[in-house]
C-alpha positions, 0 to 999 in steps of 0.5 A: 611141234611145228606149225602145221601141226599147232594149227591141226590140233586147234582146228581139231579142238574147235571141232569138238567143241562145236559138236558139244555145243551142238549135242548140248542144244539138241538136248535141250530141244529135246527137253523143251518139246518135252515139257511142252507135251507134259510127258516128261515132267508128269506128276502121277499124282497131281492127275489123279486128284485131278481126274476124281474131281471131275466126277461128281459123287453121291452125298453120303450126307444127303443120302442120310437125310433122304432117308430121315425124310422118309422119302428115299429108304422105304423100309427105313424112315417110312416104317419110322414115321408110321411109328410116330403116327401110331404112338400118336393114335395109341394116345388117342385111342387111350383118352377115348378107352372106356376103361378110361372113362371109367376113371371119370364115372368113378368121380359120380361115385360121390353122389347118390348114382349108385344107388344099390351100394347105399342104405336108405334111412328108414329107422328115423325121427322127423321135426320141421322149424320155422327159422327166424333167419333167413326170412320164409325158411323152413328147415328139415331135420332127420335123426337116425334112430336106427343101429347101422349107418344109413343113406340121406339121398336126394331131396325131400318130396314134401307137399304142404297142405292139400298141393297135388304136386312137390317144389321143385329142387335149388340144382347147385345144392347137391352135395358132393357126397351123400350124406351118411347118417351114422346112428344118433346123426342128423340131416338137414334140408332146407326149404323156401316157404316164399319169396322174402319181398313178396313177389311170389304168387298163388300163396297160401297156408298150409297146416301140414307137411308130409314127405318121403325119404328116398328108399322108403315107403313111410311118410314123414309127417313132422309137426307144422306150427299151429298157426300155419306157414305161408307159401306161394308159388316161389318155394322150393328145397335144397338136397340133403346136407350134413350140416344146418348152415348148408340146409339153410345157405338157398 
């Protein structure tokens, strides 16, 4: 090979190389502009996610909760909170229904309200005892002499000796049931003559005693002792019992 054409080949091999170069370059320009437009090198993905995020949405949670509150879902939670409102109207319309207060009438059923469901005693014997305890007591006693169980209601109105009107009644010994007599039973009232330290007024002597038993128009006459009972303006009686110490307790 001769010089000139070594110096040919060189010069040709320096040319190629340098238009590598320069293509290599160029193509690395054109990647960075690239880059620097975010083209090249997009990710799909990642702009997605960004793009849902700048959107705010409606909070299934929240909107659960407007509607517990009863504020956002009429037909929902407010028809739910005029359920609860009227449970607790029905409670109250219960406590106030008369068949309810029924329950409470029932309870007067042991007393002597109910009149038409007893059986007054009217087939009876009589006695009236002075008692040594307590002081100025007189106490009542009414047998059953008749076949059938019958009814002590109320108390006795006894009048003493010519009195025009008959003592008044100790309230707290009404018994919590009427007293039945059944035949050959007795009952029992109790009666304050005066007052055991002597500070009653307008006393007196009285030699007889009479009263009535509710539901019969017979008068009781039971025997007072010969000497008499003193009496003043204290006396009072006690409701008919089934037992002497209760007669007795006023």
């Amino acid at each position: 090979m001769s010089a000139r054409t070594a110096r040919t080949a060189r010069t040709a091999g320096t040319a190629r190389t340098r238009m590598l170069a320069a293509a290599t370059l160029a193509v690395a320009a054109l990647t960075l502009t690239a880059c620097n437009n975010g083209e090249g090198v997009r990710d799909e993905g990642a702009s997605a996610d960004t793009g849902s995020s700048s959107v705010t949405p409606s909070p299934k949670g929240s909107e659960g909760s407007s509607k517990g509150a009863g504020q956002t879902d009429p037909a929902g939670s407010t028809s739910g909170g005029d359920k609860g409102t009227q449970g607790s109207t029905g409670g109250a319309t219960n406590s106030s229904n008369p068949q309810g207060s029924s329950g409470s009438s029932g309870s007067s059923g042991s007393t002597d309200s109910d009149s038409s469901a007893l059986t007054p005693c009217t087939t009876v014997r009589t006695t009236a005892t002075v008692v040594s305890r307590p002081l100025n007591h007189l106490l009542l006693t009414v047998t059953n002499t008749g076949s059938k169980n019958c009814d002590l209601t109320g108390y006795p109105a006894v009048r003493f000796g010519e009195a025009q009107s008959v003592p008044p009644v100790f309230e707290d010994s009404k018994p919590q049931a009427v007293t039945t007599l059944a035949p050959g039973e007795s009952g029992y009232a109790g009666v304050l003559l005066s007052a055991a330290d002597g500070s009653g007024s307008n006393g007196y002597t009285a030699k007889s005693l009479t009263f009535h038993l509710k539901g019969s128009e017979r008068v009781q006459k039971p025997s007072l002792p010969a000497k008499g009972v003193y009496v003043d303006d204290s006396i009072h009686v006690t409701y008919w019992q089934s037992t002497m110490d209760s007669a007795l307790a006023w």
